[in-house]
N, C-alpha and C positions, 0 to 999 in steps of 0.2 A: 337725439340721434344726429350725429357725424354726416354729411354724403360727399364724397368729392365731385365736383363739377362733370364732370368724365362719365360718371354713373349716373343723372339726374335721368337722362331716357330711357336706360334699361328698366331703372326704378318707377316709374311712371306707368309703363307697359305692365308692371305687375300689380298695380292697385295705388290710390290714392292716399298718404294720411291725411289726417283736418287740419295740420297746419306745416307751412312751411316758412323760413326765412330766409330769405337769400342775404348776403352781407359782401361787398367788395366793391372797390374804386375802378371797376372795369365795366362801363355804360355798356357797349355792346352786347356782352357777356351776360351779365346781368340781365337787360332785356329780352336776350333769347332765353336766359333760363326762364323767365316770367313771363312770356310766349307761351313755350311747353307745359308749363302749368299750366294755363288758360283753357290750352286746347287738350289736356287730358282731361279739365275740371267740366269745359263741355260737352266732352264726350261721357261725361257720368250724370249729365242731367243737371250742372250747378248753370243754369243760362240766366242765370238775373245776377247780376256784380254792383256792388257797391263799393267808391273806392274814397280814400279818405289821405289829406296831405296833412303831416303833424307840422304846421308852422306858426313859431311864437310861442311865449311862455304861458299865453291863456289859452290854447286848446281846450275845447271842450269836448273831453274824451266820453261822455255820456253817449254822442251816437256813434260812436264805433262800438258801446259795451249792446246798445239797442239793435244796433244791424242784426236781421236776421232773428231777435227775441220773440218777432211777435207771428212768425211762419206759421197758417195756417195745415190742417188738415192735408188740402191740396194745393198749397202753393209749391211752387218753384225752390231747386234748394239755389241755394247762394252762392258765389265766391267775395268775399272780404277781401280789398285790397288795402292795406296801411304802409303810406313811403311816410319813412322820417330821415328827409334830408339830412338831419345834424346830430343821429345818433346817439340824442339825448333827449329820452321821454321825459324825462325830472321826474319828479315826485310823485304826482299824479298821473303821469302815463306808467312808472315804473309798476302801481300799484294793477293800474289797468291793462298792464299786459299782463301779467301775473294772474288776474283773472283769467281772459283770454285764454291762459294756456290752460288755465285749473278746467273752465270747461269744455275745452277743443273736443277733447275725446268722446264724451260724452254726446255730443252731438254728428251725426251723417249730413246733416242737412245743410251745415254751411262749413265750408274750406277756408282757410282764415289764411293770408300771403300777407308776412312782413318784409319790406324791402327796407333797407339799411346801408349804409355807407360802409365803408373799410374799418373796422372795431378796433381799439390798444385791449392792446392783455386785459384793464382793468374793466372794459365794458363787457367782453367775455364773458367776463367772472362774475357779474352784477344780478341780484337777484333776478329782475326781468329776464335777461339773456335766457340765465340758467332755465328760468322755467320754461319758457320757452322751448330753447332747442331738446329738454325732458321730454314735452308734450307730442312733439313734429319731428321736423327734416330741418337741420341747420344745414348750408350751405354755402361753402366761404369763395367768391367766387375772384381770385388775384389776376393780377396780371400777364399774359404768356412774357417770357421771359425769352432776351434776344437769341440765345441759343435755342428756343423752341419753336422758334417763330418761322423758319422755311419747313419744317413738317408738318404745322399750324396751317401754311399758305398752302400745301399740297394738300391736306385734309379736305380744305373748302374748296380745290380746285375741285378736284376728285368728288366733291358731292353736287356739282355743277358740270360734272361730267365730261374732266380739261383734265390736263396733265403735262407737267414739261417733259421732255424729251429723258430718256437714260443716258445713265455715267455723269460726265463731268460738265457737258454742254446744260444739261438739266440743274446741276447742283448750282451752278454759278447765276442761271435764272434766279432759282429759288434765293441764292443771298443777296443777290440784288437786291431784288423786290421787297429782302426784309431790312437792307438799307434806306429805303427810301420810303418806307413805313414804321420802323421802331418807333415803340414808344404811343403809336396812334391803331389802336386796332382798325377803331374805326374808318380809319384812312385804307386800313389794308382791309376791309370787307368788302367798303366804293370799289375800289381797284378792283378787285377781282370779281363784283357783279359785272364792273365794265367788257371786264375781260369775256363775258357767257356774251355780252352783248356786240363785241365784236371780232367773236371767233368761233364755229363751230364744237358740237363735242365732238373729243377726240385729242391727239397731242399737238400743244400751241409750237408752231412754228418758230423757230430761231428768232430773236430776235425780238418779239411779241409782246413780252413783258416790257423791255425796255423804250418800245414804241410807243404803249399805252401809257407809262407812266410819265414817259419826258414828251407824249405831243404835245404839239403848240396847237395844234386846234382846240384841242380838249381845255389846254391851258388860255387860249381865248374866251371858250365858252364859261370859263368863272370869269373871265374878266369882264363879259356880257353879265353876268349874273347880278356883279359890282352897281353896275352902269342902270341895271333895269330896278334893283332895288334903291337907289338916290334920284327913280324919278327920270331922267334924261331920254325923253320919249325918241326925240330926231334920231339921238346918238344907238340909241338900241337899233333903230332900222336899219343904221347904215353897217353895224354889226354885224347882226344876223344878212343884210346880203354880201358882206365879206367872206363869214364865215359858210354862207353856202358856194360861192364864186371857189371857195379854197378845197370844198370836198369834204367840209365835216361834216361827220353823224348826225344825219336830224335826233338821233335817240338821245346821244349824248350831249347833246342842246337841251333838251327836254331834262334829261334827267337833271342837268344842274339847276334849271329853272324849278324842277317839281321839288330838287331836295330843300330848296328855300321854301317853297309854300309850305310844305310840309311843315319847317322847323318853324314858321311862323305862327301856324294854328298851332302846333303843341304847346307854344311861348305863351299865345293868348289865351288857351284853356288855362295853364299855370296861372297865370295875373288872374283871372277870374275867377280861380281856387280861393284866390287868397296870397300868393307868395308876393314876395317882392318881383319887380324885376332885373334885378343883377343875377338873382335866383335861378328864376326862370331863362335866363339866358345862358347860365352856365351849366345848369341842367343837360342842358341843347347844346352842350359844346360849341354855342355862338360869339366868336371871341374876336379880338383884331380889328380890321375895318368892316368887316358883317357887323360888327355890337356895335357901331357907331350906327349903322346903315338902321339894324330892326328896331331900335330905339323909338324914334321919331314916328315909323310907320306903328308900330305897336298901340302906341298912344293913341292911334287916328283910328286907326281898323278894329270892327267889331268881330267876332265870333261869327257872324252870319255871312259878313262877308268874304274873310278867308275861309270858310267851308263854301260859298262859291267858285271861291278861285281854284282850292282845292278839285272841286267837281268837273271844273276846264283843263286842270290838269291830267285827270283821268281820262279827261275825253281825247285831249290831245295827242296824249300815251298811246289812246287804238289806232287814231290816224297816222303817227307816224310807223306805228307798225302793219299797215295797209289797208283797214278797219273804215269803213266810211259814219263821218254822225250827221246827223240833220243840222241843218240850219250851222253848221261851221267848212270852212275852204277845206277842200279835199286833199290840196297839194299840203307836205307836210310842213315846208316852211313858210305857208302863210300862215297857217294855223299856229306855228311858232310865234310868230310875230303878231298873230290877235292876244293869243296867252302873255306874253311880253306885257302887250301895252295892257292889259286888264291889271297886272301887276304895277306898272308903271304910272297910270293915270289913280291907283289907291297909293301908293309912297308919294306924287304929290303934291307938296302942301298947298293948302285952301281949296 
């Protein structure tokens, strides 16, 4: 079965089938549709997940056929998660999906999620595929396309409870903002969280869009971002009390610090999968001078540790939005500047 993206919530709302595949070169997109799974598969009682990355030509596809084989009486049902970066099972996975789908149906107890890259006609057509999208929900999830991209950008205002202005002053916000995003969803999803974070619900003021997207403080606070992941502990301080002397958002300091931790532990989970890391860094849309930057920290940093920094970042999140935590500075730009250098003193080196 067919679903176009557009339908995956209605469809969810009505019942679950036991598999689905998402398939498309559009990360954000993608991601939330396998969000929505998640949280309709928890909400049916699948709370135990196992997930599996197809990488390399030795996959050993035996425990993705074992997941969930051996579910007692009273266990928990499953959700099955399988990403194959490069959209070629080969031989041996084509075989083992082809299972997969033979017994999808057959079982209530485990939910089976294939994610996929952007497919040519002939992987479409390839025995695995077919069985598959027979068994489930195929799901092709493309690109928004530049003409659809300022109705796109009011959709999400509008679900964050924003809205430009009516007539002409509005439309020309909207093509802005898909100027200065084409081609980057995910550039235009930042944007417009930023926008919930520095403007009430309700219709954005004239202007608004094009403040947020061309500030220079906002456009400091990645150049701090730069600076704090190469390590340069002095130079970060002198930063962040610029950047506070000039009136910037402690949020929006924060956020560009927490989107690197973030992309850090997702990078390190990947290498510790198994993936390379050119992989795992393009996965992460970490490209330019960031992918020169998490390179070297990647190599140094464990799993334990950036799930600490992580935990400071969460902490910092409350305090800058009024929240008091134990044992860290109450003001929100010190607490900026502990989180900094906790980052700063693991990038480094010796």
């Amino acid at each position: 079965m067919h679903l176009p993206l557009a339908q995956l919530d209605a469809h969810l709302q009505q019942g679950l089938r036991p598999l689905y595949v998402l398939h498309g070169d559009e990360p954000l997109l993608q991601q939330e549709a396998l969000d929505a799974i998640r949280a309709a598969a928890r909400a049916a009682g699948h709370t135990e997940r196992s997930s599996f990355t197809v990488a390399g030509a030795h996959f050993d596809w035996s425990g993705v056929l074992a997941a969930g084989g051996s579910l007692s009486l009273f266990a928990e049902r499953q959700l099955l998660e399988l990403r194959i970066p490069s959209g070629k099972p080969g031989k041996d996975g084509s075989a083992a999906l082809q299972q997969l789908a033979e017994r999808a149906p057959a079982s209530e107890d485990v939910l089976t999620v294939v994610v996929l890259p952007r497919l040519d006609k002939a992987a479409r057509a390839s025995a695995w595929f077919t069985a598959l999208e027979g068994a489930g929900v195929a799901v092709q999830i493309d690109p928004v396309g530049r003409a659809q991209l300022p109705a796109w950008i009011a959709r999400r205002l509008a679900a964050q409870g924003q809205r430009v202005p009516a007539g002409e002053a509005g439309q020309h916000m909207l093509q802005f903002f898909a100027d200065q995003v084409e081609g980057n969803l995910l550039a235009a999803h930042q944007e417009i969280a930023k926008l919930a974070l520095l403007h009430p619900p309700g219709e954005l003021p004239a202007g608004a869009i094009e403040a947020a997207v061309l500030n220079v403080a906002r456009y400091d606070a990645f150049q701090l971002s730069e600076v704090v992941l190469s390590g340069q502990v002095l130079r970060t301080q002198r930063m962040l009390e610029g950047l506070e002397a000039a009136g910037a958002a402690p949020v929006l300091v924060h956020w560009a610090l927490a989107e690197d931790i973030r992309a850090l532990k997702r990078c390190r989970e990947a290498l510790d999968a198994g993936k390379p890391l050119p992989m795992a860094l393009r996965e992460n849309r970490v490209w330019g001078p960031k992918e020169r930057l998490f390179e070297p920290l990647l190599r140094r940093a464990t799993a334990a540790q950036l799930g600490r920094l992580l935990q400071s970042a969460h902490t910092v999140d409350g305090i800058v939005k009024g929240l008091k935590a134990p044992d860290w500075p109450q003001e929100p730009w010190q607490a900026l500047a502990r989180l900094a250098l906790q980052v700063g003193r693991l990038a480094r080196p010796g």
